[in-house]
C-alpha positions, 0 to 999 in steps of 0.5 A: 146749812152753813155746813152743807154750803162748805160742802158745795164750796169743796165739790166746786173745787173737785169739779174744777179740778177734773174738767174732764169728768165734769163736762162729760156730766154736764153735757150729757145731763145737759142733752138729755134734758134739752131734747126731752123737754123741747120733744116735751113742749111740743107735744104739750102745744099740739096735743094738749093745748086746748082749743081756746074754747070754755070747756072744750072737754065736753064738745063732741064732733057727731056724725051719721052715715050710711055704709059705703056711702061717699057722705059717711063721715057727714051728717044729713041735715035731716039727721041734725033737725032730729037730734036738734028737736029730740035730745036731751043729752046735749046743750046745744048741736049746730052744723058747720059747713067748710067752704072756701072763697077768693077775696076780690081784689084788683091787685089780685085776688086772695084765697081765704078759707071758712065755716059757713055755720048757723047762729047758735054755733058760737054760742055753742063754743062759747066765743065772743068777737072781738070787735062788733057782734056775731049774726042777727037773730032773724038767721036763726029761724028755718024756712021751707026751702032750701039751705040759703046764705045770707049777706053778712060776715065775720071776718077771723083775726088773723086774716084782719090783721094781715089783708086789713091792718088790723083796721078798727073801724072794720064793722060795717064795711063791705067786701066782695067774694068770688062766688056769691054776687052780692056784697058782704058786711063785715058785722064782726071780727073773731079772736085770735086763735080759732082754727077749724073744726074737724072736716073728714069728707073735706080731707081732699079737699086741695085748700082744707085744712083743719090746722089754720085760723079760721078766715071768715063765718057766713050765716046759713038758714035750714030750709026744711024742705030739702032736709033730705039732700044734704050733708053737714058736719055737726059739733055739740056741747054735752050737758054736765054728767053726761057720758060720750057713750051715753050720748052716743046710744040716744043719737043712734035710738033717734037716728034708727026711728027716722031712719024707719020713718024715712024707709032707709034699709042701709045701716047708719053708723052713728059716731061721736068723737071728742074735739080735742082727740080728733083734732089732735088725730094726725099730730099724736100718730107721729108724736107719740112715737118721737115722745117714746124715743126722747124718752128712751133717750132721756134714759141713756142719758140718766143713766150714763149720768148715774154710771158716771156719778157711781164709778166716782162715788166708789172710787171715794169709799176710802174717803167715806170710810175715813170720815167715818171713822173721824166720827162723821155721822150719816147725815155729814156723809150725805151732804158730802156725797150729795154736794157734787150731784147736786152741783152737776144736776144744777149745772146741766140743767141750766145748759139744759134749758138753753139747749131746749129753746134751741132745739125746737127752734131747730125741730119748727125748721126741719118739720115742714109740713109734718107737725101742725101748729109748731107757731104756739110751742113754746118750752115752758117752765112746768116742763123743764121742771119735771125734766130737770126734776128726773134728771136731778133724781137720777143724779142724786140716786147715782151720788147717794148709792156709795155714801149709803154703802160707806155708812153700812161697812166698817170703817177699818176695811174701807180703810184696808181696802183703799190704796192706790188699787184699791178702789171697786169690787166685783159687786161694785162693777156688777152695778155698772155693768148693769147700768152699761147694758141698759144704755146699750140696750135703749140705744138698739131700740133707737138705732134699729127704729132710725134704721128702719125709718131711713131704709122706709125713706131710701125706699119712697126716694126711689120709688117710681110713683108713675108720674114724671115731677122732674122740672114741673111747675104747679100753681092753683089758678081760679078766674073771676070773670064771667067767661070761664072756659074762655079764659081757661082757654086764654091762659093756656095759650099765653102760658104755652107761648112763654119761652122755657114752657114745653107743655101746659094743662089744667088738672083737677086731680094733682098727684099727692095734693089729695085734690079728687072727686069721688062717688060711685060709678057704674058701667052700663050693660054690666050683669047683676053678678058684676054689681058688686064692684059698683060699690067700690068708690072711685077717684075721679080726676079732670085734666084738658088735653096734654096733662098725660104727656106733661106728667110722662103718665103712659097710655097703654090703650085707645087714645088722650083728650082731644081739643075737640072733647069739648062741652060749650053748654056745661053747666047743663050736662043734661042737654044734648051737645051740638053733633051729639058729642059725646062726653068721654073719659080715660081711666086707669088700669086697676078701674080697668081690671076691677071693672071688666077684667080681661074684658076689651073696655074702650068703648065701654059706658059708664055713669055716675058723675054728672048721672043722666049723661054717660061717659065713654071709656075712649082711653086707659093709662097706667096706674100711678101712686095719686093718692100717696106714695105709700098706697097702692093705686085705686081705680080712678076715672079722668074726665076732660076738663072742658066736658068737667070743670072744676072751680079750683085747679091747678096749673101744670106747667112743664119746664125745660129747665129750674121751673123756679125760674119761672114763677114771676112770667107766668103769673104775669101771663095769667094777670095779663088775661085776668087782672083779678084772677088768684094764684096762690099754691105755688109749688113744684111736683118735686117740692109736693112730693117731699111735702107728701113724705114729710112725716116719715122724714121728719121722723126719721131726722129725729129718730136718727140724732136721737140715735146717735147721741144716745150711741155716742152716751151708751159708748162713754158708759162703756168706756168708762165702765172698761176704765174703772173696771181696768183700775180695780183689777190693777193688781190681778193683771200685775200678778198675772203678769208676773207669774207669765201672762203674756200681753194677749193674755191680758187683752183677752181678759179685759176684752172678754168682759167688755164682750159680755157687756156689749153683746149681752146689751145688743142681744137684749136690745134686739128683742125689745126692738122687735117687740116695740116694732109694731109702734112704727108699723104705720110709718115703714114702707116695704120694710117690716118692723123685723127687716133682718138686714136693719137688725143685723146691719145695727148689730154690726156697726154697734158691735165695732164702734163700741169696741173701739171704745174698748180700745184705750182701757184695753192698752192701759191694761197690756201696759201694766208694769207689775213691779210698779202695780205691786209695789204700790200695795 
């Protein structure tokens, strides 16, 4: 031990000595450390932290729907009473139901998101609140009527601390929600850290989001007499020894005999999903990916590192070889060869560790909204220790390599062997020839994966989606006053009237914010051969009057939305409006070309959305990219808003100018008609846009700094393989030299070797770029994994950089001075 720590004392000394080679090791270790075990702490925070459930390994998300239907990733509640009754392969199964509602406050009311659940539900999870109790047992029961809500609530922990000081004495206190006319009582306060559970059919949903902390849980009663109309989500926990396959076949056998029972024809798919994987569905497409390409990163890095740590072990056989003949066993040659490895491994992972924490404070800046629950990562002890573990591996391979070639070769001609030229043989350079070209290889795949995602994003910049965003002010809006469409009315007024206001609307449907409808619509008259295009789900949208214009979305036939469009009986569509008038809609030109082909359709009937009463086309607009900028257009159907309400909507404000700048009047315009209304979602169209794209960005912000330090590592292996490789052929280039080679001679020489490393590793690079290609499929845009101009473009530019790197070992060797080469031996 003693000798091994007099070892350490000289390496210190060594790297000192050579600050140089010394702070390229250690930063490079350092990177690679950093950015594998920040990429490392976040996919361990967000995709494999549990949810903080008792065994959340056997909890399964279940579903049965029929095929193209718009319920099909719910579940009828019938469906659940039957495997509830007949199971034998679950604990427990409880529905759960997304709702949201508004807070009322008389400053201002607030949006809060919930699960409307029955009582067994946290039983299920196996939670327990934090403060007062869960729901009474009387709400367990089912009764013949309906699905009915009850008068107590739960209030999650986040929303505790921040709307109510995290008030202690919170139980028993009553508060009022929006849509339901009696008040609450507040029975109980959650833990921290419960989110959603899995909600397909809520996905468009503009407020739905499966990452946030869950704010409130209402009690709900199944009546069994309307089973058959409606659709919940369902969560169960399998019993021990049970399988999800096995569990799956006997909720498809129930469901298929009530299915029989019921006379349904249409085929139902019955699903089972783990929690945790579709929980973690979104996160790992773009996780996995980035962990990929950190890992290839960390790669270059070892690499670079072992190239370093070998050229240097090998410029130290002559060393080795003296010790060796002094007596010095295989053991002292190790401690020897091992101290500086050891020395460098500990220091860059020290640097390493700093450079994680900061980089995923950096990666939580720049992800927006591409990565979901960023708050919890944190870098932990366990995944540096596997990080520095590698790196520590590698660097110890790269030291231990020419102390075990010195122990195998005879002292004498290591000795011979090692004057001032005397260094590294054509074997030796082989190993880091070998080393460079799989840096330059690693370092293709990240810069062609970089390329692409930066040709993807270009592209989605300067795409033309369909809709104007410029200068476009958009905020969520809901009234808590009884007179609905008046104040709707009342606010588009007093909005319109601000100055820098030129147009306003109301729109359920913002493009790229995922807000529709959708259910079939058909067209009445329309022939039996034509009924297959009635099963194509539509996107319905509800706009008032000037939202076309707003948005610049141009009208290619008929006309737009009237003030007169109106409806002032809406909540009972089924009866005849004053002078008969009629209920329109405008759709777009895909419903138009999918429904009526070349066919005239202004005029034309169609059904579907509020069922007895018909809707006529009195317009059609052009196609637009509503759902994402990645998405060719589907059929869609707009209503007008005073014929279609919808609760939740947004606000379309068109400026004049910065729409920013107007945030505060027209919140106070819309306070100044309803004290209490919400307003919550304040964004611009721009700022939705780059929300809508921000996993591509992400990615390719990652993707691109991976690249270019994994370039910048892969161009100091080469360097250094030219100088090393230049130093050993010191004394070929001065015979050569002396015998009449003239400087061109030398620089072909030397350049045709790093040539054959560089193209070789660019060739190799290319191939498995393309091979790995399809990884990124999902996230390019109008480019294919094999876009010919990134593979070229990428080829070129690594081609001319890493041959200036050539440039410094070419000049030393042109420079050779043979008399002074060869009197050295």
């Amino acid at each position: 031990m003693a000798t091994f720590l007099g070892d350490l004392r000289v390496a210190l000394r060594a790297l000192i000595r050579k600050p140089a080679f010394t702070g390229v090791t250690v930063g490079t270790l350092a990177l690679g450390i950093g950015l594998t075990s920040a990429i490392f702490a976040v996919v361990q925070g967000v995709l494999l932290m549990p949810p903080p459930y008792p065994q959340p390994d056997r909890v399964v998300c279940l579903s049965a729907g029929q095929e193209g239907q718009p319920y099909e990733g719910r579940c009828p509640v019938a469906t659940w009473a039957a495997w509830r009754d007949e199971t034998h392969s679950f604990e427990s199964i409880a529905p759960y139901w997304w709702d949201f509602e508004y807070l009322i406050r008389n400053d201002g009311s607030q949006f809060i998101q919930g699960l409307n659940v029955t009582t067994n539900y946290f039983d299920l999870l196996g939670v327990k609140p934090l403060l007062g109790q869960t729901f009474s047992p009387l709400f367990g029961a089912t009764r013949p009527d309906a699905i009915a809500g009850f008068s107590e609530i739960i209030l999650g922990y986040e929303l505790w601390q921040k709307t109510f000081k995290g008030d202690p004495h919170i139980i028993g206190q009553a508060i009022h929600l929006s849509r339901i006319e009696e008040p609450l009582t507040i029975v109980g306060v959650m833990p921290p850290g419960l989110r959603f559970l899995p909600a397909d059919n809520d996905d468009n949903e503009p407020n739905f989001d499966v990452n946030a902390p869950v704010d409130y849980w209402r009690p709900v009663m199944v009546r069994e007499g309307r089973l058959q109309h409606e659709q919940c989500d369902v969560v169960g926990r399998l019993r021990p020894g049970v399988t999800l396959g096995q569990a799956q076949a006997e909720l498809a056998v129930i469901t298929g005999r009530h299915a029989r029972i019921e006379g349904i024809s249409e085929r139902v798919n019955v699903k089972a999903g783990w929690l945790m994987a579709l929980l973690n569905r979104e996160g790992r497409r773009l996780l996995l990916p980035l962990m990929g390409a950190v890992a290839l990163l960390f790669l270059i890095a070892c690499g670079n590192v072992a190239g370093l740590m070998l050229g240097r072990g090998l410029q130290q056989q002559r060393e080795y070889a003296v010790r060796c003949a002094l007596g010095a066993g295989r053991a002292q040659l190790f401690s020897v060869a091992m101290a500086e490895p050891l020395l460098l491994a500990l220091l860059g992972g020290v640097a390493g560790c700093g450079l994680a924490v900061g980089i995923v404070k950096v990666i939580k800046a720049i992800s927006g909204l591409a990565i979901p629950r960023l708050e919890v990562v944190a870098v932990g002890g366990p995944v540096i220790g596997v990080v520095f573990g590698l790196a520590l591996l590698a660097a110890m391979l790269a030291g231990a390599l020419p102390a075990f070639r010195a122990c195998q070769a005879d002292p004498a001609s290591g000795m011979s062997s090692g004057g001032r030229s005397g260094s590294i043989g054509r074997s030796q350079r082989r190993w880091l020839a070998a080393a460079a070209v799989l840096q330059i290889v690693l370092t293709i795949v990240l810069l062609v994966g970089a390329g692409l995602l930066l040709g993807t994003v270009a592209k989605l910049a300067r795409l033309n989606p369909g809709f104007d965003t410029k200068n476009i002010l958009t905020l969520s809006v809901t009234p808590m006053e009884d007179d609905f469409v008046g104040f709707h009315r009342r606010a588009l007024e007093h909005v319109a009237a601000l100055p820098g206001v030129e147009k306003a609307a109301f729109a359920w449907g913002v493009p790229l914010t995922g807000n529709k409808w959708t259910g079939l619509i058909t067209v009445e008259g329309q022939s039996d051969t034509d009924k297959s295009a009635d099963k194509t789900i539509v996107s319905e949208r509800a706009v008032t009057p000037g939202y076309f214009a707003a948005l610049k979305m141009h009208l290619v036939a008929g006309r737009d939305f009237r003030p007169g469009d109106n409806w002032d009986n809406w909540k009972n569509q089924s009866v005849a409006a004053p002078g008969d008038t009629p209920f329109v809609a405008v759709i777009n030109q895909t419903m138009a070309r999918q429904r009526f082909g070349s066919g005239h359709c202004l005029g034309k009937k169609l059904q579907g959305f509020f069922g007895k009463r018909p809707f006529e086309v009195i317009g059609m607009v052009e196609d637009m990219r509503s759902d994402s900028l990645t998405q060719k257009p589907g059929p869609e159907v707009y209503f007008c808003y005073w014929q279609a309400p919808a609760f939740t909507k947004h606000l379309i404000i068109k400026c004049a100018s910065n729409p920013r700048t107007l945030m505060a009047s027209v919140q106070r315009a819309l306070r100044a008609v309803d004290s209490k209304v919400a307003v919550d979602h304040v964004k611009t169209l721009d700022q939705i846009r780059a929300d809508s794209i921000a996993p591509q960005v992400f990615a390719m912000r990652l993707l691109a700094g991976f690249a270019v330090i994994g370039a910048v590592l892969a161009l100091v292996g080469i360097y250094g393989v030219m100088s090393l490789s230049v130093n050993a052929r010191n004394r070929e280039i001065a015979i050569r030299m002396a015998i009449g080679a003239q400087h061109r001679d030398v620089l072909r020489l030397v350049l045709a070797e790093g040539l054959k490393l560089i193209i070789a590793g660019v060739a190799v690079g290319i191939a498995v770029a393309l091979a790995l290609g399809r990884v990124l499929r999902a996230w390019l845009f109008g480019l294919s994994p094999a876009d010919p101009l990134t593979l070229v473009s990428v080829a070129l530019l690594f081609v001319t950089v890493a041959l200036l790197a050539c440039v410094v070992p070419l000049r030393r060797a042109t420079r050779t001075d043979p008399a002074t080469a060869l009197r050295c031996e």
